[in-house]
C-alpha positions as CSV (number, residue, x, y, z in Angstrom):
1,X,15.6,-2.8,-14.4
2,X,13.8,-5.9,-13.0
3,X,10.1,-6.5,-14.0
4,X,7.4,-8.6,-14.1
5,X,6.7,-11.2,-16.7
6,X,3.2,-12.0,-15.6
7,X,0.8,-10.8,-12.9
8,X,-2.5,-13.2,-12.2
9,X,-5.2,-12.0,-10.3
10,X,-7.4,-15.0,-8.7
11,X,-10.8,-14.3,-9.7
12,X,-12.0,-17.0,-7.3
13,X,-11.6,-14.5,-4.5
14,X,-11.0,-11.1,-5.4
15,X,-13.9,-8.9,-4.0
16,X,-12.5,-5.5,-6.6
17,X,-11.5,-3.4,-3.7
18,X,-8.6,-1.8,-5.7
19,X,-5.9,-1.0,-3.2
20,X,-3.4,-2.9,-5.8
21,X,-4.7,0.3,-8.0
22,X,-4.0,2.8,-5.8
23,X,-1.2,1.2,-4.3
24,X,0.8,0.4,-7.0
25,X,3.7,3.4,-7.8
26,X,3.9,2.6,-11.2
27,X,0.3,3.1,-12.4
28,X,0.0,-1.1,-13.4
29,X,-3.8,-1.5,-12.3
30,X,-7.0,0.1,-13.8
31,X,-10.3,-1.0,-12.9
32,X,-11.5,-3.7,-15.8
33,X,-14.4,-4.9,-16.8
34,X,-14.6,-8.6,-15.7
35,X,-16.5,-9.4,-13.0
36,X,-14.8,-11.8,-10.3
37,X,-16.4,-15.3,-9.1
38,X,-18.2,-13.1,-6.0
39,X,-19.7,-11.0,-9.0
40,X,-17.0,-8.1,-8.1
41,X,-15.2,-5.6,-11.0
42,X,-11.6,-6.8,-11.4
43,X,-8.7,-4.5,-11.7
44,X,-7.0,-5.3,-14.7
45,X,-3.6,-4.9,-15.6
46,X,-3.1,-2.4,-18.1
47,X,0.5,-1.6,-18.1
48,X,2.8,-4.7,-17.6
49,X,5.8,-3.1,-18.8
50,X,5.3,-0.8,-16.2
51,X,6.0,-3.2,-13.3
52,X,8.8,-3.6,-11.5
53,X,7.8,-6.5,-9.4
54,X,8.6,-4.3,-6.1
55,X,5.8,-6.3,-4.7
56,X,3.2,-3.9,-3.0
57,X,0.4,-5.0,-4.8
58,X,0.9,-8.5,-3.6
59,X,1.5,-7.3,0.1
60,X,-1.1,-5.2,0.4
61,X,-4.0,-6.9,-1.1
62,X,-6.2,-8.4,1.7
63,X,-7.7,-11.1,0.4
64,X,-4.0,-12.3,-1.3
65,X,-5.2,-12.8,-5.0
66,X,-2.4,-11.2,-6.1
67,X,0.7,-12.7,-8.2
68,X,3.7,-11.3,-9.8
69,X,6.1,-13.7,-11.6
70,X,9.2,-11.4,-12.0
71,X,11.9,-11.9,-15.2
72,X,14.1,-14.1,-14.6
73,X,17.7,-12.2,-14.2
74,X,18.7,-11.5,-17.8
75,X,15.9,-12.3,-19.6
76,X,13.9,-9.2,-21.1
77,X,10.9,-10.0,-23.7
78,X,11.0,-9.3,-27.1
């Protein structure tokens, strides 16, 4: 199953409006404790393993803060 390796969330811009939360089907997001650049709580990601670098997150988020660096094919982590 393909996943992601790493997701970055830019905390230049993110204003904590959690839609990558709510719409991520795999239950990836929860809302974290850091405060963004615009003084904003984060989501965080709290299940990486979770992922499966479908995307949504990335699409949906309106200010585009959002990055998911998928495995590449045929390399799993340890």
């Amino acid at each position: 199953m393909k996943g992601a390796e790493k997701i970055e969330i830019d905390r230049r811009y993110c204003k904590g409006c959690m839609l990558c939360k709510f719409i991520c089907p795999r239950d990836v997001y929860e809302v974290g404790k850091e405060r963004s650049d615009l003084d904003y709580l984060m989501p965080q990601v709290a299940r990486i393993e979770n992922c499966i670098a479908c995307g949504l997150c990335e699409q949906h988020c309106p200010d585009m803060v959002i990055t998911v660096t998928g495995k590449e094919k045929g390399k799993e982590k340890a």
